[in-house]
matplotlib code that plots the C-alpha trace (Angstrom):
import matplotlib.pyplot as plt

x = [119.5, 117.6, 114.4, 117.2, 118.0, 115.0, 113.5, 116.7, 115.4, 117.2, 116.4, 117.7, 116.9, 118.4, 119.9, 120.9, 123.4, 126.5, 124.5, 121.3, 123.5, 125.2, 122.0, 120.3, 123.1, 122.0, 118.3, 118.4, 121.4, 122.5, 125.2, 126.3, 126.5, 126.9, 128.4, 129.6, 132.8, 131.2, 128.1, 126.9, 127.2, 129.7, 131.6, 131.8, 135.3, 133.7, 130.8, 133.1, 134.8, 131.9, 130.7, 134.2, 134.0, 130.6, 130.7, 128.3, 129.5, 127.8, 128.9, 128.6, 131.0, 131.4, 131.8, 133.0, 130.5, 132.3, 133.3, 136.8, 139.4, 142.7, 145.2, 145.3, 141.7, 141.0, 143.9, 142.4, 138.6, 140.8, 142.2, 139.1, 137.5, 135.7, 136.3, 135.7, 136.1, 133.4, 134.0, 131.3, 129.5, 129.0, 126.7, 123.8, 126.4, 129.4, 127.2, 125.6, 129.1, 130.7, 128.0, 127.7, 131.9, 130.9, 128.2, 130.6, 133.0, 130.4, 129.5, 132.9, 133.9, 130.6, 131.7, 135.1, 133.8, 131.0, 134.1, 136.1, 133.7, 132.3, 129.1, 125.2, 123.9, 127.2, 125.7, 123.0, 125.4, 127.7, 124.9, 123.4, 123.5, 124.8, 123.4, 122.7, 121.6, 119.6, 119.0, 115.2, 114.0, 113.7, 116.0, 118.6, 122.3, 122.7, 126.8]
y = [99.7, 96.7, 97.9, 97.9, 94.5, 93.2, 94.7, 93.1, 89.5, 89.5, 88.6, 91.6, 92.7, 95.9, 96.9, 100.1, 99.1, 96.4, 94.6, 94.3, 93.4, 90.5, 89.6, 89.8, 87.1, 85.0, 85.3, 86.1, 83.2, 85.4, 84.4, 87.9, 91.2, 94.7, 95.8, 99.4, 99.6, 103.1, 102.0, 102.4, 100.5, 97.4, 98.8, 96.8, 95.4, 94.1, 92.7, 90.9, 89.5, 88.0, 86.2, 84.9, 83.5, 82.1, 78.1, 77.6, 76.4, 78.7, 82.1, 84.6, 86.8, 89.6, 93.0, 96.0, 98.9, 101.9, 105.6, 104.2, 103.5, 104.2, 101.2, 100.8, 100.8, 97.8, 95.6, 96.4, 95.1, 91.9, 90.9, 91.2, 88.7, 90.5, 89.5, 92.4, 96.0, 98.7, 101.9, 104.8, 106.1, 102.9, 102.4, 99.4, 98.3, 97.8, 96.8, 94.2, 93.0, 92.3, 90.8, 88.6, 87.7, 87.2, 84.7, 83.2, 83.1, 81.5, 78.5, 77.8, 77.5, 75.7, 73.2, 72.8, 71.9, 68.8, 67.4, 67.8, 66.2, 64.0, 65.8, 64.2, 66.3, 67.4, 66.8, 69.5, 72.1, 71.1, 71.6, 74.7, 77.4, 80.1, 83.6, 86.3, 89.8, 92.0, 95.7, 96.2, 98.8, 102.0, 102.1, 105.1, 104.7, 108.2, 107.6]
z = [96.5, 97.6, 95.3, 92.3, 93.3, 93.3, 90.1, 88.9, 89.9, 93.1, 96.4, 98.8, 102.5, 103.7, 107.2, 108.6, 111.0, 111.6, 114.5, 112.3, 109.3, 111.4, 112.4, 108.6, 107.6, 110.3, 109.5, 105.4, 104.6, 101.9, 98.7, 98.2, 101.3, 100.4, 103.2, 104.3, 105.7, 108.1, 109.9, 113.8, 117.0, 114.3, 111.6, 108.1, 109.4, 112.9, 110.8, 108.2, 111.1, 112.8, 109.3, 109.5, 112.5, 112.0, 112.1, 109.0, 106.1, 104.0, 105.1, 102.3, 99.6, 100.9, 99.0, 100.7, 99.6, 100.6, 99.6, 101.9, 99.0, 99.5, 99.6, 103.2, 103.7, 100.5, 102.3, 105.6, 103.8, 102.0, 105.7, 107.6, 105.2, 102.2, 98.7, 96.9, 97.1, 95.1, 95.4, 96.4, 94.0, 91.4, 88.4, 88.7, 86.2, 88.3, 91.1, 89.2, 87.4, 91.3, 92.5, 89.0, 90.3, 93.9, 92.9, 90.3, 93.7, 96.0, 93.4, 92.8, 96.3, 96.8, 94.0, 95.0, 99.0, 97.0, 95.4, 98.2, 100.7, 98.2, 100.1, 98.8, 96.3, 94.3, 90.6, 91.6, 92.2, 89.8, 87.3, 88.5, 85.7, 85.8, 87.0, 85.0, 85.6, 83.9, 84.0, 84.0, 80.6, 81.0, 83.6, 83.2, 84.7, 85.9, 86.9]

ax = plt.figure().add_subplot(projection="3d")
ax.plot(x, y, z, "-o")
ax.set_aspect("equal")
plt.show()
């Protein structure tokens, strides 16, 4: 996944556990996690919950990544603090369309927090484009 990212012009980092995922938002600062909801020694909710609870201001959107989707399970994912919910398995189409929405997500509330504080610096992001992604040629959805 995080070689697809990044031939898709995205900065990614990939870790293979909750604790090392907590501590890749810490370290990375990333917009956007992909985050299973079934991983070792944190699971995606405990994970989700920590990012919550973190003091920065710019905590990321977080997408639940998981083959987890019955109803209980997505409400379970919205109250412990993700934004989205993609379903295992998903097309570098749909992957690339939620985290196109979760960026869209993380300038708005960005914008909304410059007006609201009246914080230095609100006509940059105000006049940020927009993101697009792109599927590199030759690449071949196979779902």
């Amino acid at each position: 996944m995080v070689e697809l990212l990044q031939a898709c012009g995205m900065n990614s980092a990939a870790a293979y556990s909750g604790a090392a995922g907590l501590d890749a938002v810490i370290n990375f600062r990333p917009d956007v996690v992909l985050l299973d909801l079934l991983m070792p020694q944190m699971d995606g909710f405990e994970v989700a919950n920590a990012i919550r609870k973190s003091p920065r201001p710019d905590t990321p959107v977080l997408i639940a990544f998981s083959a987890l989707t019955d109803p209980g399970t997505i409400e379970l994912a919205m109250k412990s603090g993700f934004h989205f919910h993609l379903p295992k398995p998903a097309t570098i189409k749909q992957v690339l369309t939620v985290i196109g929405n979760a960026r869209a997500l993380k300038s708005a509330k960005e914008r909304d927090n410059a007006q609201r504080t009246g914080a230095p610096g609100a006509e940059q992001v105000l006049a940020q484009p927009a993101h697009g992604f792109t599927v590199p040629s030759g690449f071949k959805d196979t779902h």
